[in-house]
SEZADO-110753 format. One record per residue (C-alpha): residue number from 1; residue in three letters; x, y, z. Coordinates in nm, 4 decimals. Example, Ala and Ser with C-alpha at 12.3 -4.5 7.8 and 13.67 -1.06 7.14 Angstrom:
2
{1 'ala' {1.2300 -0.4500 0.7800}}
{2 'ser' {1.3670 -0.1060 0.7140}}
# end
This chain:
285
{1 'unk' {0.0000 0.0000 0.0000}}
{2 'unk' {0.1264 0.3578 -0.0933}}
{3 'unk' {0.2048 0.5765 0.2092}}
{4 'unk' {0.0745 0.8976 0.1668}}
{5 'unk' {0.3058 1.1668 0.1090}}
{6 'unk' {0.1067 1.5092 0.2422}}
{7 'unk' {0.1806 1.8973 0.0893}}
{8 'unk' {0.1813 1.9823 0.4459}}
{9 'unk' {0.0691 1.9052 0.8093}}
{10 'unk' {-0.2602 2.1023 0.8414}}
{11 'unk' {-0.3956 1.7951 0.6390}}
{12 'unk' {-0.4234 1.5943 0.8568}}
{13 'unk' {-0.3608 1.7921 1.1719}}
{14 'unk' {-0.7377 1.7702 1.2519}}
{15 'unk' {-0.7294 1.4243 1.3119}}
{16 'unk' {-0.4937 1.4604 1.6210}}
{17 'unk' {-0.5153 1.5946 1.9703}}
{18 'unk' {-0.1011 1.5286 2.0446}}
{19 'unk' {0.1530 1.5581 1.8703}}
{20 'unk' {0.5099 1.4131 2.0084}}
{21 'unk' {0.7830 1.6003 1.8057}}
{22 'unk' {1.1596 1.5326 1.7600}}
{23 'unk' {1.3409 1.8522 1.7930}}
{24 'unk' {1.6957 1.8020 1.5846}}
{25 'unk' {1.6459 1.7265 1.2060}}
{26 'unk' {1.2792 1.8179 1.2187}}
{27 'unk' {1.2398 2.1707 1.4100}}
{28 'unk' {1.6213 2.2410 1.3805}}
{29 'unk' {1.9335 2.1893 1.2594}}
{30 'unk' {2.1165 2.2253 1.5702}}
{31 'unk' {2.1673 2.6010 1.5014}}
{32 'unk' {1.9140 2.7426 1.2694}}
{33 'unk' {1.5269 2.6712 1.2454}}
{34 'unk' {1.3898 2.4989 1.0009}}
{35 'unk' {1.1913 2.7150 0.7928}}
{36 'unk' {0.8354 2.6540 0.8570}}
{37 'unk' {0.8718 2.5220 1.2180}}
{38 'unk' {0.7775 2.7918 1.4369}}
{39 'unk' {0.4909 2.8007 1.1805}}
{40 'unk' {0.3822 2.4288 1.2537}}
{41 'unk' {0.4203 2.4713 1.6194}}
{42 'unk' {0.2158 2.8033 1.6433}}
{43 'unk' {-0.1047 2.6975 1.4221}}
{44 'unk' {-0.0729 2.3785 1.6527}}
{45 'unk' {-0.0662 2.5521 1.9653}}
{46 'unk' {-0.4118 2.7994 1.8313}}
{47 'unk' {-0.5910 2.4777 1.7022}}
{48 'unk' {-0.5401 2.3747 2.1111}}
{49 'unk' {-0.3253 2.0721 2.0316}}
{50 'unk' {-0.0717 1.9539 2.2884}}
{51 'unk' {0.2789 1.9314 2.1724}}
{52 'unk' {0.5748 1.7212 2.3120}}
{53 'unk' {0.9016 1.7783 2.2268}}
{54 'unk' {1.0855 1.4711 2.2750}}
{55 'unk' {1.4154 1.4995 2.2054}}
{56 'unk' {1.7783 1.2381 2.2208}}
{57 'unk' {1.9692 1.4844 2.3585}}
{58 'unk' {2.1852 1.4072 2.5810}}
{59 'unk' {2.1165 1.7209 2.8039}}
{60 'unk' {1.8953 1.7947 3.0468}}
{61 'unk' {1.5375 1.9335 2.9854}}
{62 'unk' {1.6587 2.3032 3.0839}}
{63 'unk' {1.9486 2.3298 2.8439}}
{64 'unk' {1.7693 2.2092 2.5404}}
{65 'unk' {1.4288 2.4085 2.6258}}
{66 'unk' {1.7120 2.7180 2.6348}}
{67 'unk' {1.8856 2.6387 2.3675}}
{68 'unk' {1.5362 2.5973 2.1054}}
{69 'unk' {1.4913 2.9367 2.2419}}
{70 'unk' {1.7838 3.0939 2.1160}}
{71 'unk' {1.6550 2.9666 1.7596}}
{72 'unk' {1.3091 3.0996 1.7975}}
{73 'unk' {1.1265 2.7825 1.9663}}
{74 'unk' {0.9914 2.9497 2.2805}}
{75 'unk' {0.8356 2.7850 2.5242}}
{76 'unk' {0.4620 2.9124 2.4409}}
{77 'unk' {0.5135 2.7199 2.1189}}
{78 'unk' {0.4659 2.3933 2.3449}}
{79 'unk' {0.3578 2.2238 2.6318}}
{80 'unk' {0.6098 2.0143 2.7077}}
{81 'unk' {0.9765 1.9276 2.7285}}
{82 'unk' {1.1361 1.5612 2.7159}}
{83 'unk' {1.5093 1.4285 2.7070}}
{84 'unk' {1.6145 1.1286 2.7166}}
{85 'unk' {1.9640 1.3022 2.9093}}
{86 'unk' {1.6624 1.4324 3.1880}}
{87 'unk' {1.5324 1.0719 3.2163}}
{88 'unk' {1.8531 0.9493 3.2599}}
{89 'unk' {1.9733 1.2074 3.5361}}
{90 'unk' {1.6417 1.1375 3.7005}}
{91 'unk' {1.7417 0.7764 3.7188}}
{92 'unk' {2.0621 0.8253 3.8460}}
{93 'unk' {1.8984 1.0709 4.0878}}
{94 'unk' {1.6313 0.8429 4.2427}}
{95 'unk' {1.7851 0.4753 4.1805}}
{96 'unk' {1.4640 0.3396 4.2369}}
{97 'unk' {1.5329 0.0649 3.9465}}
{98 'unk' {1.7322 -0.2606 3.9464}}
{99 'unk' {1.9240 -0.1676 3.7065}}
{100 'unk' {2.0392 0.1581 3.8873}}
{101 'unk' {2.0157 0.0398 4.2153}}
{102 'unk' {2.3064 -0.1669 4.1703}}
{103 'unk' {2.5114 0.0745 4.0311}}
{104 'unk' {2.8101 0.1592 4.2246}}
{105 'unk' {2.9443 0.5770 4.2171}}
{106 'unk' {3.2631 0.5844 3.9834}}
{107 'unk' {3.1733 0.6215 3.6015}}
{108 'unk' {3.3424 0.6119 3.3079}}
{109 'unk' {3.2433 0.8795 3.0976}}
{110 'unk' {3.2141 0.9035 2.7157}}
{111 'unk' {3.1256 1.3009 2.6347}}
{112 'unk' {3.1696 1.5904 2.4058}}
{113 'unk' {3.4021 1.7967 2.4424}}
{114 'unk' {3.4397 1.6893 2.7741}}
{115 'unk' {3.1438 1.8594 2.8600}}
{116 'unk' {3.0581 1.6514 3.1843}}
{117 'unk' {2.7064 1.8086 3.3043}}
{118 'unk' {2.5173 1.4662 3.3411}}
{119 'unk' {2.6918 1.4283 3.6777}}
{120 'unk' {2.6067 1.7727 3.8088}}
{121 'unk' {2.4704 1.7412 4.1220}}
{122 'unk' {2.4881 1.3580 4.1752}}
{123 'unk' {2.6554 1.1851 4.3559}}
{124 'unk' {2.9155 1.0038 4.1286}}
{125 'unk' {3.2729 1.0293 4.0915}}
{126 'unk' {3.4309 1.0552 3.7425}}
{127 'unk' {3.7199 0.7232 3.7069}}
{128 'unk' {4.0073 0.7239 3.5153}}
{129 'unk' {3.9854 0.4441 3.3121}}
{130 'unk' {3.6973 0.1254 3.3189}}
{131 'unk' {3.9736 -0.0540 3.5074}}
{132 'unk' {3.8338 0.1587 3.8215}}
{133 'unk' {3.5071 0.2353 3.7194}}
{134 'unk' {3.1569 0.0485 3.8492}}
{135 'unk' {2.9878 0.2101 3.5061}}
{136 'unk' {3.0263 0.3507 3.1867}}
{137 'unk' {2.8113 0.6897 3.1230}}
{138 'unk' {2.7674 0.7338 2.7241}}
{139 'unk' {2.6706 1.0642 2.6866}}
{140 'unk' {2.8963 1.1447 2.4089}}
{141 'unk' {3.0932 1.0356 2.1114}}
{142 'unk' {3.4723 1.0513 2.1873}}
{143 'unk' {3.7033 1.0596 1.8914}}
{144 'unk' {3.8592 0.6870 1.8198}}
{145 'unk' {4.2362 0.7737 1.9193}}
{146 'unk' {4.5505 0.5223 1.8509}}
{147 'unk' {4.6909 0.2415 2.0715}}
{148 'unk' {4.5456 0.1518 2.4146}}
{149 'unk' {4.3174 0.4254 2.4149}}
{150 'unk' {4.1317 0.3265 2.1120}}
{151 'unk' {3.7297 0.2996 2.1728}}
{152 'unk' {3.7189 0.0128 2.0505}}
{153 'unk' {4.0097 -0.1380 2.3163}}
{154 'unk' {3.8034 0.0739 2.5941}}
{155 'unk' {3.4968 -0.1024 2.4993}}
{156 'unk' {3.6339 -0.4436 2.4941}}
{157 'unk' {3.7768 -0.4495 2.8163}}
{158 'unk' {3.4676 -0.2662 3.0047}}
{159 'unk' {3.2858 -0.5651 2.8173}}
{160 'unk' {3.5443 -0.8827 3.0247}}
{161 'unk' {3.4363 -0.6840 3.3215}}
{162 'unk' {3.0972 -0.6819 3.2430}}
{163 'unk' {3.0497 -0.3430 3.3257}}
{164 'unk' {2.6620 -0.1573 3.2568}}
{165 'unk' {2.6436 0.1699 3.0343}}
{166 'unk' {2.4126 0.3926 3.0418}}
{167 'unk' {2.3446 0.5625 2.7131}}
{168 'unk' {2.1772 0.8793 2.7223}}
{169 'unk' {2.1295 0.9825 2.4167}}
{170 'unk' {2.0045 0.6499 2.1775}}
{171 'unk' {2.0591 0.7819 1.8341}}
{172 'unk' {2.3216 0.6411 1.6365}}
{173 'unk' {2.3934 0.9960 1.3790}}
{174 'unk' {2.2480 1.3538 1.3568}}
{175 'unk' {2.2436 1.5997 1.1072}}
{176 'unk' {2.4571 1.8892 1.1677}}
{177 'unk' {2.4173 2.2463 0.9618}}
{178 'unk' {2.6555 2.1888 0.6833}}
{179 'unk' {2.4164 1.8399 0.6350}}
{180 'unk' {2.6718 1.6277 0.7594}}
{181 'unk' {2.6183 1.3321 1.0063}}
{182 'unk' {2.7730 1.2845 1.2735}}
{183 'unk' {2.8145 0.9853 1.5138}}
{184 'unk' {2.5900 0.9921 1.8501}}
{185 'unk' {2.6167 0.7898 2.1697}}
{186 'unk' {2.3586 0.5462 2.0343}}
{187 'unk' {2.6419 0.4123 1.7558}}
{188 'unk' {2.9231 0.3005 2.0428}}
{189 'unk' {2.6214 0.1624 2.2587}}
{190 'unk' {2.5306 -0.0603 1.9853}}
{191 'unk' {2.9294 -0.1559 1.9811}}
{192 'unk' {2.9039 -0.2331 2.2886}}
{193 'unk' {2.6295 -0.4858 2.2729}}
{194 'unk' {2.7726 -0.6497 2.0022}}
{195 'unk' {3.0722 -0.7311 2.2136}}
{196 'unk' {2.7813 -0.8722 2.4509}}
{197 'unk' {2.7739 -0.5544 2.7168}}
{198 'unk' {2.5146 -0.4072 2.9078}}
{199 'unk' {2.3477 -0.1231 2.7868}}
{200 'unk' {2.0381 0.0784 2.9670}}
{201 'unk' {1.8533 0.3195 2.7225}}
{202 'unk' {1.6033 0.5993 2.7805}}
{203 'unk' {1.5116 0.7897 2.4980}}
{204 'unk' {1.3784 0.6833 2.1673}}
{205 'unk' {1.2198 0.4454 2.0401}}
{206 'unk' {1.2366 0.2831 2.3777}}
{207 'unk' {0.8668 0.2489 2.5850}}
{208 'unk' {0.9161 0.4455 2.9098}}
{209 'unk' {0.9469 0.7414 2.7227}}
{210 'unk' {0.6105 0.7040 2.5445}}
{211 'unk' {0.4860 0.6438 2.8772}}
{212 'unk' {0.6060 0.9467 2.9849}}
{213 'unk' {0.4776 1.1704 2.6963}}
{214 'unk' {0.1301 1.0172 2.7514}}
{215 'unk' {0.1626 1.0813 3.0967}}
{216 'unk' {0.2395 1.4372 3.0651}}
{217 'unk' {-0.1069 1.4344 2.8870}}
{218 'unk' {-0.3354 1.2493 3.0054}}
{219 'unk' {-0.6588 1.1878 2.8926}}
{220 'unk' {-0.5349 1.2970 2.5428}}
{221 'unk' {-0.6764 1.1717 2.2175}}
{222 'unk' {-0.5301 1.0621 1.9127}}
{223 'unk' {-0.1443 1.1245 1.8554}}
{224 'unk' {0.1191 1.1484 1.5813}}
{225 'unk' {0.4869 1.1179 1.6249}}
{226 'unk' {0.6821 1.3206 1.3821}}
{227 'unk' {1.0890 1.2729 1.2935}}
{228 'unk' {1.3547 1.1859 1.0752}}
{229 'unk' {1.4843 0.8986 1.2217}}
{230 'unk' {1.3166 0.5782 1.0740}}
{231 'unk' {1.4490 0.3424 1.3561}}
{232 'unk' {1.4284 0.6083 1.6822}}
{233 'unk' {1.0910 0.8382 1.5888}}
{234 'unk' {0.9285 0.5489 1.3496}}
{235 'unk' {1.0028 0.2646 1.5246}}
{236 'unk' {0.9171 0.4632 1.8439}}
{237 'unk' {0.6009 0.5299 1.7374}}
{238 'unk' {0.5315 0.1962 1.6044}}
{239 'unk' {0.6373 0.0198 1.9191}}
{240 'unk' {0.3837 0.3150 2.1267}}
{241 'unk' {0.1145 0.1867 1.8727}}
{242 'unk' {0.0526 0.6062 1.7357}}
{243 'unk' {0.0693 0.7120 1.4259}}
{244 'unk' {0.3838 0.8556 1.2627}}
{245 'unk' {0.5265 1.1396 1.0276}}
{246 'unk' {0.9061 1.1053 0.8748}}
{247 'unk' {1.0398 1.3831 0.7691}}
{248 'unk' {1.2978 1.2774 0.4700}}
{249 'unk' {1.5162 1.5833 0.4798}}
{250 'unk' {1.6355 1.4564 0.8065}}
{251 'unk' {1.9353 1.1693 0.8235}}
{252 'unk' {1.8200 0.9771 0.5497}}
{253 'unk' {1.8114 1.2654 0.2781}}
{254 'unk' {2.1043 1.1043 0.1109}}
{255 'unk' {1.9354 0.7336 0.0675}}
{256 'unk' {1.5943 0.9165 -0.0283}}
{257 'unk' {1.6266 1.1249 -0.3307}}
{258 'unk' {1.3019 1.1517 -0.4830}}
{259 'unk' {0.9965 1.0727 -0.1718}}
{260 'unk' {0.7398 1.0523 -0.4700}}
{261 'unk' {0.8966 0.7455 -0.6295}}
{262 'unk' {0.6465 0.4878 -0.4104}}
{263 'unk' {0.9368 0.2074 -0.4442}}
{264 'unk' {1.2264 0.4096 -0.3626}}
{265 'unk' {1.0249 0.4851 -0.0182}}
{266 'unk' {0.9583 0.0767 0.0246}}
{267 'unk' {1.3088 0.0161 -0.0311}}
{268 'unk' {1.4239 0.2200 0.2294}}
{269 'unk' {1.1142 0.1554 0.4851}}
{270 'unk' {1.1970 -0.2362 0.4100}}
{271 'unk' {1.5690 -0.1953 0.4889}}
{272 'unk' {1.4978 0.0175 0.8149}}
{273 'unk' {1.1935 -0.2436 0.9287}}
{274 'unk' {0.9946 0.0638 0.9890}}
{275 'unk' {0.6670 0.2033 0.8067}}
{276 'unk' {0.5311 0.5456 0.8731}}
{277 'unk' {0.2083 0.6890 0.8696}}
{278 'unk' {0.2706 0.9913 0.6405}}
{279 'unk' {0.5632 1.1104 0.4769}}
{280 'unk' {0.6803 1.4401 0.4162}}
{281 'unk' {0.9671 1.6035 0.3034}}
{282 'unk' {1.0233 1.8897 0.5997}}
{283 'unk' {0.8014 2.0369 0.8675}}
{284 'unk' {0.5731 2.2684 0.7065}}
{285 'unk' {0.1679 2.3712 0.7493}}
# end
C-alpha cells in the first residue's frame, strides 16, 4: 500500500489531539530553524493541540528548552519538554530501578568535548579508566584515538568486566548544519552490545518514554509522532502503537532522493523495518 506523502501538516492535523515532536532534524538543525517550524508549532498551539518535544539529547530538559529558544522555539510554542539526558539524570537521581540500584558511584564517561554536566549534582565520581570504574556513562561520542586508548580497546575491556552503560542519548547519527552526520552515543552503545555488554537506554524508540509523553497528557486523544529517524521516531512510534510522520530531509536525505517514487520509499522503509504513517519532506503547514 502507498504511504501517503502530504503537501503539508494542516492535512491531517485535525485528526490529532497530540503531537510528540523530535526537535533536531525536524524543528532544527542544531543552530538554525527549520523554515516553517515555528509556523507548525504556532497553528498547533491555536488549534489547542498539545505538543511534546521529545528529544535524544543528551542534556537535560533546561538546556535544550534554552537552547530551542535561542533559535526561535519558545516555550509558548509547546507544552512540554522531554530528554532522554533528563530521564537518565532522574534515574541516576532516584535509583529506584534494578538496574540503577546496583550501580556503584565511579563512572566512566564518554562526552563531548568533555562537557561533563550529566553528573552535576549527583553523587558520582568521574574514574580514570573502566579498570576503576563500576559504570560507563555514554553521553557522548569521543574521537577513536591510537593504541590503548582506542574505543574500541576501551569497549572491549569494560565488556570482560561486564560493566553496565548507560546511554543517554540512543541515536546512532544527527544531522549537523553543513548536512553532515555525525556519530551519537547510540552508535558506540550498539558496539558495545555487540561485544555482549550491558546497555540501559532511555530515549527513543524505547517504551518508558512514550509512557512518559502520555503521561504528561493524560486523557489525550489521538497522537502522531513526527521525525527523521526511521528506527528512533518510526520505530518509536510503532512500538507506542501512534501514528507517525518522517520527515525525509532529516538523516536519510542522502538514501531518499526523490519521496514521490512509491518504491524508492519501500526500499528504504523495508531496509529500516519501519513504516510510517505519512511522509513528508520537511516540517511545514
Amino acid at each position: 500500500m502507498s504511504i501517503p506523502v502530504l503537501d503539508g501538516l494542516g492535512t491531517v492535523a485535525d485528526q490529532y489531539d497530540l503531537f510528540i515532536i523530535d526537535q533536531w532534524g525536524v524543528l532544527h538543525d542544531g543552530v538554525n530553524p527549520h523554515e516553517g517550524a515555528v509556523d507548525v508549532l504556532r497553528r498547533l498551539r491555536s488549534a489547542g493541540k498539545t505538543i511534546t518535544i521529545l528529544s535524544n539529547s543528551s542534556k537535560r530538559w533546561s538546556v535544550t528548552t534554552e537552547r530551542m529558544a535561542d533559535m526561535g522555539f519558545t516555550s509558548d510554542l509547546y507544552d512540554h519538554c522531554v530528554t532522554s539526558g533528563e530521564e537518565v539524570w532522574r534515574a541516576l537521581h532516584d535509583r529506584n530501578e534494578p538496574f540503577y540500584e546496583a550501580l556503584g558511584e565511579r563512572c566512566y564517561m564518554f562526552t563531548w568535548e568533555g562537557d561533563k554536566s550529566m553528573i552535576d549534582d549527583l553523587p558520582l565520581v568521574e574514574a580514570d579508566g573502566v579498570e576503576d570504574a563500576d559504570f560507563i556513562l555514554n553521553s557522548g561520542t569521543p574521537s577513536d584515538s591510537t593504541g590503548p586508548d582506542s574505543l574500541h580497546l576501551i569497549l572491549q575491556r569494560a565488556a570482560v568486566r561486564d560493566l553496565p552503560m548507560i546511554c543517554t542519548n540512543p541515536d546512532f547519527v544527527s544531522k549537523g548544519p553543513d548536512g553532515e552526520l555525525s556519530l551519537c552515543p547510540g552508535t558506540t552503545a550498539r558496539q558495545y552490545l555487540e561485544l555482549g555488554g550491558r546497555v540501559d537506554y532511555r530515549g527513543k524508540p524505547h517504551a518508558p518514554v512514550y509512557q512518559k509523553c502520555f503521561a504528561l497528557a493524560p486523557g489525550h486523544g489521538s497522537a502522531l509522532a513526527i521525525g527523521d529517524s526511521l528506527y528512533h521516531d518510526i520505530g518509536g512510534a510503532n512500538n507506542a502503537g501512534i501514528d507517525s510522520l518522517f520527515i525525509s530531509s532529516g538523516i536519510h536525505a542522502e538514501e531518499l532522493s526523490n519521496i514521490s517514487d512509491p518504491a524508492a520509499l519501500g526500499a528504504l522503509f523495508a531496509r529500516e523495518g519501519q513504516s510510517p504513517t505519512y511522509v513528508m519532506p520537511s516540517l511545514r503547514w
